[in-house]
N, C-alpha and C positions, 0 to 999 in steps of 0.2 A: 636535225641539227647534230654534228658531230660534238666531240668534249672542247674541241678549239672554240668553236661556236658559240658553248654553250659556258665558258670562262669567260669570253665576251661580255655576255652577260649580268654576271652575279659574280659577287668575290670569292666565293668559297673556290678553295685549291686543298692537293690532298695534304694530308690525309682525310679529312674533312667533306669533300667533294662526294656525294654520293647519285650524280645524275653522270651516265653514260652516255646517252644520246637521247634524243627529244625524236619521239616517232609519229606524235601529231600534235599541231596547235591552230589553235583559230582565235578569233578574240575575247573569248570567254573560257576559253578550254588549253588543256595540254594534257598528252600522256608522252612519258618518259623511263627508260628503264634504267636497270641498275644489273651488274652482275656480283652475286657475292661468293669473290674466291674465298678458296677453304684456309689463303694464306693471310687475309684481315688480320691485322692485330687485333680487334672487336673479338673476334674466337678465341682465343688463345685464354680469354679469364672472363668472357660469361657465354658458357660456364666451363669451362675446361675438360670435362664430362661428356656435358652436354649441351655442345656449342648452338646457341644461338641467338639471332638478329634482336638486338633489343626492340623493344617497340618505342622507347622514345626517338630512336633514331630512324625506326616506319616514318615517323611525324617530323623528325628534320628534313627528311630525302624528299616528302611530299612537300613541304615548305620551300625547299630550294625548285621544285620545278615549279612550282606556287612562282616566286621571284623570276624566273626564266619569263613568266607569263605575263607577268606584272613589265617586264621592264623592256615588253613590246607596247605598253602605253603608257608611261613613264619613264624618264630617261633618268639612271639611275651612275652614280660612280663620279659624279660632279660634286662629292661632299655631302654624298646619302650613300645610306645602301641600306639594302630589305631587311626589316626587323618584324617578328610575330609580335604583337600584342594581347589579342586573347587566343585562347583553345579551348574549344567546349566540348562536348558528346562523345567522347573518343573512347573507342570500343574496339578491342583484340580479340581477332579470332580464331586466328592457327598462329604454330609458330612455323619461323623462317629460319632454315636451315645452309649450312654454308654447304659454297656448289649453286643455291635456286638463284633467278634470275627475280626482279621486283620488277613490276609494273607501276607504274606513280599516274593516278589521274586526281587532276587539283582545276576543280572549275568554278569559276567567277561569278557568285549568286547575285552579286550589290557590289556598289561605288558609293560612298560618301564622303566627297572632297579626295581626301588622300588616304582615304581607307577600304582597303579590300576586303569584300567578304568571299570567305572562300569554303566550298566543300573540297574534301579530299577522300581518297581511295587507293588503298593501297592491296596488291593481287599480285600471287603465283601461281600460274599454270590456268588463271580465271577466277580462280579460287580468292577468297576478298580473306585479308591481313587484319587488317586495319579501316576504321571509317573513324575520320574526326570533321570538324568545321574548326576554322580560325579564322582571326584576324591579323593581315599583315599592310605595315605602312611604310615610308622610305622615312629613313629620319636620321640627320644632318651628323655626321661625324662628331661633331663638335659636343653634341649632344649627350655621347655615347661617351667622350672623354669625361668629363665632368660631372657623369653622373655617379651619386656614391651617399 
């Protein structure tokens, strides 16, 4: 899947958008890359030294190919869109440097009702980032306004 493709999809647009293309998916599965230019505003202030990939945003880019995966069996953008509910195990293990390229795989453990379980993995060069589990579900615009 190209970026057109994969906007289709999920709502995130940039700056925000951290899925390039979708390089395999099945129905349980998706890997996805990312390339990180050295011109990101993300660099520029962590750390301005020494630039690099936060790791919370390892766990958004896995999340949005998560969503990608998801809303090939759920049709999403009807007055939902993908929201994470939990994150659990979530373990950093190199840092991500601008210039590397990210690999994203987020695969489909469990279903209950409207709830995905999901493992993720996130890799440069093979080499593993990041490893969490979450949970993500669609849930209703309206939702989202009024909550507070």
């Amino acid at each position: 899947m190209n970026r057109e493709e994969i906007e289709s999809c999920i709502p995130h647009r940039d700056p925000f958008l951290w899925l390039d293309e979708v390089t395999e998916i099945t129905a349980t599965h998706i890997v996805a890359r990312k390339f990180l230019s050295p011109d990101l505003p993300v660099f520029q202030g962590h750390y301005p030294s020494l630039p690099i990939f936060p790791g919370v945003l390892q766990c958004e880019a896995c999340f949005q190919a998560a969503a990608v995966l998801i809303s090939r069996i759920v049709v999403t953008g009807n007055g939902e869109v993908p929201v994470v509910t939990r994150l659990n195990n979530v373990q950093f293990r190199r840092m991500i440097r601008p210039g590397e390229t990210i690999e994203l795989h987020a695969e489909l453990t469990e279903r209950l009702q409207n709830a995905f379980y999901l493992k993720g993995k996130v890799t440069v060069g093979g080499k593993v980032t990041a490893r969490l589990e979450f949970v993500c579900t669609a849930a209703p615009v309206d939702s989202l306004n009024t909550a507070g």
